[in-house]
C-alpha positions in Angstrom: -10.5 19.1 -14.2 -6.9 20.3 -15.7 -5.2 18.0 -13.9 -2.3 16.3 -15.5 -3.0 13.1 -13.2 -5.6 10.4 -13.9 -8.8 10.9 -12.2 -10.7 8.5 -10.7 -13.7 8.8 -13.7 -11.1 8.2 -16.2 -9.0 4.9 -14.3 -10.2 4.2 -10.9 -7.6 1.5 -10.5 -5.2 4.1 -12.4 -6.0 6.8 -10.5 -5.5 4.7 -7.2 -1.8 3.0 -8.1 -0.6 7.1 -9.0 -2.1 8.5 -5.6 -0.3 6.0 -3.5 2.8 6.9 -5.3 2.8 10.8 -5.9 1.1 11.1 -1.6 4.8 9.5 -1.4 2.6 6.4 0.9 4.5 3.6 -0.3 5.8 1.8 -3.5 6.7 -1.6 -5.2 10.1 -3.3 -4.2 12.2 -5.6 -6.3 10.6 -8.8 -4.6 7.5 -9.5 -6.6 4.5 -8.8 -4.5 5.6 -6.7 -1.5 5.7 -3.3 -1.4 7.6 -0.9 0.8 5.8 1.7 3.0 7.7 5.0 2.9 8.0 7.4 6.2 4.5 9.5 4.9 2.7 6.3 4.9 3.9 4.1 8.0 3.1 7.8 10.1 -0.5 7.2 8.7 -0.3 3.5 9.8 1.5 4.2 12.9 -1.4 6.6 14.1 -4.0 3.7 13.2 -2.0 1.4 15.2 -1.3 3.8 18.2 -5.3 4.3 18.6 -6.2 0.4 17.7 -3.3 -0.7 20.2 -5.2 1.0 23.2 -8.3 0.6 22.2 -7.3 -3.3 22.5 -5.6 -2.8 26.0 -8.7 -0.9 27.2 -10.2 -4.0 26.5 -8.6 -6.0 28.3 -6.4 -7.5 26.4 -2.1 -7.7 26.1 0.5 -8.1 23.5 2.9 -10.6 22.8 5.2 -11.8 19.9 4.9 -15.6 18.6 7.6 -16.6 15.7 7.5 -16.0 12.2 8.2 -19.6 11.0 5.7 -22.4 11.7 6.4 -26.0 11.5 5.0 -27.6 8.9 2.7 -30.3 10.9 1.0 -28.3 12.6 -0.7 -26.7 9.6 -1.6 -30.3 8.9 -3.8 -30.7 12.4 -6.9 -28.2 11.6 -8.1 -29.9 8.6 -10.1 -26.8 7.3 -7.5 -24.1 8.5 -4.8 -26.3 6.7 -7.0 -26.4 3.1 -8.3 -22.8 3.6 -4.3 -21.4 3.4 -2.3 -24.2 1.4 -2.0 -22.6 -1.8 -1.0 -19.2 -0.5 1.8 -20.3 2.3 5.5 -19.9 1.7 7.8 -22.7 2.5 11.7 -22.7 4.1 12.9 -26.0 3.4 16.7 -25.2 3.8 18.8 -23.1 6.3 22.0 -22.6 4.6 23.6 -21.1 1.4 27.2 -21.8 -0.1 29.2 -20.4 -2.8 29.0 -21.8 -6.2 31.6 -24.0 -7.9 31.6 -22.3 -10.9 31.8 -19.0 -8.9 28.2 -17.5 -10.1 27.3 -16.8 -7.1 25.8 -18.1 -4.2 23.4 -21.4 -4.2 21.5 -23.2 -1.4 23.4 -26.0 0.3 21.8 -29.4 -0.5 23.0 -30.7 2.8 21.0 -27.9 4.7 17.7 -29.9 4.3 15.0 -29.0 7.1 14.5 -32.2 9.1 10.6 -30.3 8.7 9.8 -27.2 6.6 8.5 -24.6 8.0 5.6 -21.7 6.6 6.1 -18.6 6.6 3.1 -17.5 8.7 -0.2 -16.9 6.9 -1.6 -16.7 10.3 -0.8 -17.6 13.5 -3.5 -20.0 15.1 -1.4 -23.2 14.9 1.4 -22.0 16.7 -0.4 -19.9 19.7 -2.4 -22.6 20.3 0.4 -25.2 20.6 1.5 -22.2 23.0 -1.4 -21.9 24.5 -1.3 -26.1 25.6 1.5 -25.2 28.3 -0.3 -21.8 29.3 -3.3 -23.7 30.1 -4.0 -26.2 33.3 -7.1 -24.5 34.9 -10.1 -22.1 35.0 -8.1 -19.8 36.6 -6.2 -19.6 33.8 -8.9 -18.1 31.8 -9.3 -16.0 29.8 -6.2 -15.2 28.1 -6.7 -12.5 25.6 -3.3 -11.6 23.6 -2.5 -9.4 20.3 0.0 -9.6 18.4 1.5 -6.8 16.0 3.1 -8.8 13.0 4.0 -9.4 9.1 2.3 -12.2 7.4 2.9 -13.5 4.1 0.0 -15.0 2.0 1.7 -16.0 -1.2 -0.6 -13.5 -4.0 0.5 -13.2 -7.5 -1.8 -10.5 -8.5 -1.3 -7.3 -6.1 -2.2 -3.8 -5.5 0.0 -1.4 -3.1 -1.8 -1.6 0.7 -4.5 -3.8 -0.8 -3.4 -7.3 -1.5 0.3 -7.7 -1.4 2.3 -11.1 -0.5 3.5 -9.3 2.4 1.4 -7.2 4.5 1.4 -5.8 8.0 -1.3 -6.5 10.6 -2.9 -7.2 14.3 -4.1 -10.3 15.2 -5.8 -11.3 18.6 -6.2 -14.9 19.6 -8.2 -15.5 22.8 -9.0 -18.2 25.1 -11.7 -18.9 26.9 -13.8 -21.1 29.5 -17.1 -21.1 27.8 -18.9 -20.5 24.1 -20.9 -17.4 25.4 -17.6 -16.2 26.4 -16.1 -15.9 23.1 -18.9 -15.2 21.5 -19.0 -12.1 23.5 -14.9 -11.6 22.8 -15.7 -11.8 19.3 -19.0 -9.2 18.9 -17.1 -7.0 21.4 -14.0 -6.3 19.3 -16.4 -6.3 16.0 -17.4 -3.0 17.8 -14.1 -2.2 18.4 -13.0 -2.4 14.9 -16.8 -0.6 14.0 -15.8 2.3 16.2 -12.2 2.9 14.8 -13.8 2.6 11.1 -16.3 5.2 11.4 -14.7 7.8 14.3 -11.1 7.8 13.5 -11.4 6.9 9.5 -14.8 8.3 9.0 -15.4 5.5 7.1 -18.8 4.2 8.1 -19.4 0.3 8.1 -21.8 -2.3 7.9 -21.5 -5.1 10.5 -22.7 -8.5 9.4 -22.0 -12.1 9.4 -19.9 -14.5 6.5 -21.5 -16.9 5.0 -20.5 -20.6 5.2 -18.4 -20.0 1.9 -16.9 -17.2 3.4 -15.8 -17.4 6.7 -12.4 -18.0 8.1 -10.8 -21.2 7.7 -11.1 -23.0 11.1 -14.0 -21.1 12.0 -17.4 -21.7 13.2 -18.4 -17.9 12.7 -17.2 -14.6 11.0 -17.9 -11.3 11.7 -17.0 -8.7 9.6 -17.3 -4.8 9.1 -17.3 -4.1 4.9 -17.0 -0.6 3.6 -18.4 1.4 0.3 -15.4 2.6 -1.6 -15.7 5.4 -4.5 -16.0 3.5 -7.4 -18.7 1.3 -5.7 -17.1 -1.9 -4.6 -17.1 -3.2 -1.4 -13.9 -3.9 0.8 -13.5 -6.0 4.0 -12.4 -3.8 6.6 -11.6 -6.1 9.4 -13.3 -9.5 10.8 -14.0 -11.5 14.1 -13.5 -15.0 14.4 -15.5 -17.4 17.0 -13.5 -20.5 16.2 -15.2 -22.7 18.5 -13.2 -25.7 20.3 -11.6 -26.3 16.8 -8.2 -25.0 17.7 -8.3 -26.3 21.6 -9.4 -29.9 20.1 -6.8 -29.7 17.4 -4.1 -28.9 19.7 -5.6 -30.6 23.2 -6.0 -27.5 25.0 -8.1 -28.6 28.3 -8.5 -27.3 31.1 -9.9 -28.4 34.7 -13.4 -26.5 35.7 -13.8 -25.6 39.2 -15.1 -29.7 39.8 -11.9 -30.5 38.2 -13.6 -31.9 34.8 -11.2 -31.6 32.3 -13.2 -28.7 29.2 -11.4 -28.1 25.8 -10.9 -24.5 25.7 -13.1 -21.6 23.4 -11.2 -19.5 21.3 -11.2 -16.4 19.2 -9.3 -15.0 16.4 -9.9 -11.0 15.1 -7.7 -9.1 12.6 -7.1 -6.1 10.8 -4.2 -5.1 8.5 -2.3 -2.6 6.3 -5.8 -3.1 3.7 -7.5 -0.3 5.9 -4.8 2.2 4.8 -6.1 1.2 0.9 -9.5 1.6 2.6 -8.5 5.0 3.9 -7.1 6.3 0.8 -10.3 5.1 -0.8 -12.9 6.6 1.0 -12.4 10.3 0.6 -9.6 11.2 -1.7 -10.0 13.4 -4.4 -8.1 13.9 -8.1 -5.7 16.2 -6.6 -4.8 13.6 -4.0 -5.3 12.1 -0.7 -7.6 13.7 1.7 -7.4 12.5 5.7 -9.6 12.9 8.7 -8.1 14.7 10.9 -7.4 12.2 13.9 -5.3 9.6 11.5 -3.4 12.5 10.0 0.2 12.4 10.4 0.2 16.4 9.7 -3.2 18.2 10.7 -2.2 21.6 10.2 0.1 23.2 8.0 1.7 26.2 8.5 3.4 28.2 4.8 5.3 32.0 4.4 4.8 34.2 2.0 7.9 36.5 1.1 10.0 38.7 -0.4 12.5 39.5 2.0 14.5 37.9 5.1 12.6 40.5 7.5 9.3 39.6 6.2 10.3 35.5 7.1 11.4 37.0 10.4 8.7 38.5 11.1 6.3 35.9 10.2 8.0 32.8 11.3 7.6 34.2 14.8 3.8 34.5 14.7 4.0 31.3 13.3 6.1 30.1 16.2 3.6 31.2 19.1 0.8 29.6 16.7 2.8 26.1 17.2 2.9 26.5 20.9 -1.1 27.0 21.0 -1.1 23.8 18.9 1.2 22.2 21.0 -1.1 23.1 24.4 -4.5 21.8 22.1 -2.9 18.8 21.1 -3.1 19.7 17.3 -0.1 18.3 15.0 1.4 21.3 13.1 4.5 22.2 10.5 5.6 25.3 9.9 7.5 24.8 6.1 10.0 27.7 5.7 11.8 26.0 3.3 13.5 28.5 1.6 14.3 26.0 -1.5 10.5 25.7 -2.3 7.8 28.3 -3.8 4.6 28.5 -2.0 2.7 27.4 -4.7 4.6 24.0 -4.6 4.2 23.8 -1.3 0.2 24.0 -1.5 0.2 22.0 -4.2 2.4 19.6 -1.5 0.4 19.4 1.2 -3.0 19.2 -0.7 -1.6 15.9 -2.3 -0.6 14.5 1.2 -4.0 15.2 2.9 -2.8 17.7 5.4 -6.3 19.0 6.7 -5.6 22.5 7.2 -3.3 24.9 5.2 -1.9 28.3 6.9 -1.2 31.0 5.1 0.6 34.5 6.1 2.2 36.8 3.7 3.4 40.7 4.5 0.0 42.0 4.5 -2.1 39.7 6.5 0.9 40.1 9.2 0.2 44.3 9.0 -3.6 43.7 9.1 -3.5 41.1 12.1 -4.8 38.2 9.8 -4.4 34.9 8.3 -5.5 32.3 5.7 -7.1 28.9 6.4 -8.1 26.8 3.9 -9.8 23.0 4.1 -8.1 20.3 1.9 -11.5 18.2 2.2 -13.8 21.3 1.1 -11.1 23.3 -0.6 -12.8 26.8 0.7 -10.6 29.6 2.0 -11.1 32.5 4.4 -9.4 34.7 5.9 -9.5 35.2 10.1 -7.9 37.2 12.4 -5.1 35.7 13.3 -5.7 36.3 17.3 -7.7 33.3 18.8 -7.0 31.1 15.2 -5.8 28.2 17.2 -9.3 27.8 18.9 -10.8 28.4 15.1 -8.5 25.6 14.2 -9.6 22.8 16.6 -13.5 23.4 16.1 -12.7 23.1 12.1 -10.5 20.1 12.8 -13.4 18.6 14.6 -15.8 19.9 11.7 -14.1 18.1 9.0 -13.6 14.9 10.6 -17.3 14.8 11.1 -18.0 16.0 7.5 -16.2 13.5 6.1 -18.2 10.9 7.8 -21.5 12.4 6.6 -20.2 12.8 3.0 -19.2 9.0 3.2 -22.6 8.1 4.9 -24.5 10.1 1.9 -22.4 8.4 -1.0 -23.5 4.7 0.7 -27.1 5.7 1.0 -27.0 6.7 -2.8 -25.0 3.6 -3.7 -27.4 1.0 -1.7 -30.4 -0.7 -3.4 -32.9 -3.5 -2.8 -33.2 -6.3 -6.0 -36.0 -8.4 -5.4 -35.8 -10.5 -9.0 -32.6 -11.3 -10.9 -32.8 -9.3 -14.0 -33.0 -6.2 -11.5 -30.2 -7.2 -9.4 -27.8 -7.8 -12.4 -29.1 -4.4 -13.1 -28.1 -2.9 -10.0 -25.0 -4.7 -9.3 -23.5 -3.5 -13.1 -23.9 0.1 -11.3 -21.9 -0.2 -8.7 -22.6 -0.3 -4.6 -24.2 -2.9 -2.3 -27.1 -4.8 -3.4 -29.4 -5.9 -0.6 -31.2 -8.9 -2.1 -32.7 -12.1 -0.7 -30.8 -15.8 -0.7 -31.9 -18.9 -0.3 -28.9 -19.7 1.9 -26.8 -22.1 -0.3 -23.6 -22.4 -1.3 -24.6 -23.8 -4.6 -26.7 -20.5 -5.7 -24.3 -18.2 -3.7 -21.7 -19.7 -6.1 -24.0 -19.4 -9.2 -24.5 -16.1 -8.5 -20.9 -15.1 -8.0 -19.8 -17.2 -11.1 -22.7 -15.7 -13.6 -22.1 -11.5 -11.9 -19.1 -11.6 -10.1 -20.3 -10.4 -7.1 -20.4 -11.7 -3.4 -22.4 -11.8 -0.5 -20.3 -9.6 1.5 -22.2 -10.2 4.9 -25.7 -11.5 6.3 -26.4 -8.1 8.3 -26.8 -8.2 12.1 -29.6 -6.9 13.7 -31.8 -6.8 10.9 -35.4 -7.0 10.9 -36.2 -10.8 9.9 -38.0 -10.7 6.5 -40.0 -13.4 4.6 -38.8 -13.5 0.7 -38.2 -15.5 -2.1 -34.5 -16.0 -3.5 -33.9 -13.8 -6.5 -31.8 -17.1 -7.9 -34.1 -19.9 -7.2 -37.1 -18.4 -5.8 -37.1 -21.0 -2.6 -38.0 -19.3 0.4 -35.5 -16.8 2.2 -36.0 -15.6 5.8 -33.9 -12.2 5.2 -31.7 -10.5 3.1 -28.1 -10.1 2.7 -25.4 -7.6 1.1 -23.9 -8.1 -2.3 -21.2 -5.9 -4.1 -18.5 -6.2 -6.4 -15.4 -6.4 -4.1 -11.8 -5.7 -3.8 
């Protein structure tokens, strides 16, 4: 290739950590395991938010903000919740520092115990639904559906910029409701949601399926999820739907009186995604020059660049280039005109093609005199040259064009990385390569644990929808009623 970076056939994982760094997204901070999103990067996360947050108040549904710090005991009420996040919660047990003795430096007062400690939110069930307790008298209460836009911290030791960090940002949505269909419904419907964002805004495309027992949510009765075919053929768990059931309300005596005045324990739903979709993102389409970005989560879509020898010629140009922005401005098309005069073009290509930018303008002396203009595609890398009247209109429908291309390219590399295993041998096969594995189960945690332990990978989801099929377990043989999704996974 000639490039002096690693490419993704040499180091995937390589290739990955150097992308994230040289698309200036984000980099590793002094405290072990958290990571700080730079200005490129949060834009890219902002937009995801911007789109997700209405998507969620089209639906009905309202933010709030619950506290960061969580008491201790009420971890301890959801038995499986509380077991599913011990090892990964960080604990405050003191609320006070004080200068050393010996002058060293600062230490933690001894007689600043907590009375309780208190975790550093994983997640925040336990403490919404001991909210939720005073919210809730009757049915006309119901439903309540909030979001909250947070930081949580799930104590990891081994992380990966956007990925898995200790630290990460996120959206979580915890919903009440009167009945089990009700929440039920909550939780499919924002599956969609999350479905639709993947593949329209990220042109990722998703499969939506059910967890297994093993592994759902902690505290749940079902999960949903959406997983997603990255480049080097692992899986990765875009976002997920929780129907929790009556645990929560029963853990925390949510009731409420029905309309004959019987007093119900409330149904409740969890859903979430987080800063992992940006990983996801960079995943899914980038190249070994650098990031590439549909269009509608680019922070930049179109990039405008001079070409020049002399002050007239930047005069000259910068003011086509200015009635350009305005027609951007009036399509609703993101553009940056860079007339940095303390940067050659070629650095500036070479820029912009590392940061994603969609489109790249070009203008120099003679395409001004001849009416013209260069556009090139970061995702395709072709170039042409237009007339520069009416370029703003060409713009849009290539905007629109790429976005869509992107979704068909990633479509095409999952349909090339899918396969059906219907013995062992040929599954270990197949699952060495790379990709999702479709394979019948038996439906036990015991073989769904062999299987995992002996190839490393997991069921990633039971498919919805799928046409019920009569098989035999590739494991044990036993009968198995469909099949489900396995891949390697991040």
């Amino acid at each position: 290739m000639g490039s002096k970076h690693t490419t993704r056939a040499q180091d995937y994982s390589k290739w990955y950590n150097e992308l994230v760094q040289r698309a200036d997204l984000a980099e590793h901070s002094d405290v072990r395991g958290c990571m700080i999103i730079k200005p490129y990067g949060f834009a890219i996360w902002e937009r995801m938010k911007e789109v997700l947050d209405q998507k969620f108040k089209e639906t009905g549904h309202s933010n709030a903000y619950f506290p960061l710090f969580i008491p201790k005991s009420y971890l301890s009420k959801e038995a499986s919740h509380v077991e599913g996040f011990a090892k990964e919660c960080a604990v405050v047990t003191h609320y006070r520092l004080k200068n050393a003795e010996d002058g060293s430096g600062v230490v933690v007062d001894p007689k600043a115990k907590l009375e309780e400690e208190l975790i550093v939110r994983p997640t925040s069930e336990t403490i919404i639904w001991n909210s939720y307790r005073n919210w809730i008298q009757s049915y006309r209460d119901l439903p309540i559906l909030i979001n909250q836009w947070a930081n949580v911290v799930r104590w990891e030791m081994r992380t990966r910029l956007f990925l898995r960090t200790a630290e990460f940002l996120w959206q979580e949505g915890h919903t009440a409701h009167a009945t089990a269909q009700e929440a039920q419904e909550e939780t499919s419907k924002m599956l969609e949601v999350y479905a639709d964002f993947a593949e329209h805004y990220m042109a990722m495309p998703v499969i939506k399926g059910r967890k297994t027992a093993s592994e759902r949510f902690a505290g749940a009765e079902d999960t949903l999820c959406i997983e997603a075919l990255m480049q080097d053929g692992k899986a990765l768990q875009a976002g997920t739907s929780h129907f929790l059931g009556q645990n929560f309300a029963k853990a925390f005596d949510v009731k409420y009186a029905d309309k004959e005045g019987k007093l119900e324990h409330v149904w409740a739903t969890s859903w979430g995604v987080s800063t992992r979709l940006m990983g996801a993102l960079i995943m899914s389409h980038s190249d070994d020059e650098g990031l590439v970005l549909p269009p509608l989560l680019a922070p930049i879509q179109v990039v405008g660049i001079p070409i020049y020898r002399s002050p007239e010629d930047l005069q000259s140009i910068s003011e086509k280039f200015e009635t350009l922005a305005e027609a951007f401005k009036a399509r609703g098309i993101s553009f940056k005109y860079d007339d940095d005069d303390n940067r050659r073009p070629g650095w500036k290509f070479s820029e912009y093609e590392t940061k994603g930018v969609p489109i790249r303008l070009a203008m120099g002396p003679r395409d001004l005199e001849n009416g013209k203009i260069e556009i090139a595609r970061r995702d395709t890398k072709s170039k042409e040259i237009v007339q520069f009247e009416g370029v703003d209109a060409i713009v849009e429908k290539l905007l629109e064009e790429i976005q869509n291309s992107l979704l068909l390219k990633a479509k095409s590399f999952r349909a090339e990385n899918t396969a059906e295993a219907n013995d062992y041998e040929s599954f270990k096969k197949l699952i060495n390569k790379g990709g999702f594995v479709s394979a019948h189960w038996d439906g036990t945690s015991e073989t769904e644990n062999k299987i995992k332990e002996e190839t490393q990978a997991t069921i990633r989801c039971i498919p919805l929808n799928q046409t019920p099929e009569e098989g035999s377990c590739i494991y044990t043989g036993s009968q198995s009623s469909g099949r489900v999704l396995f891949a390697k996974a991040y």
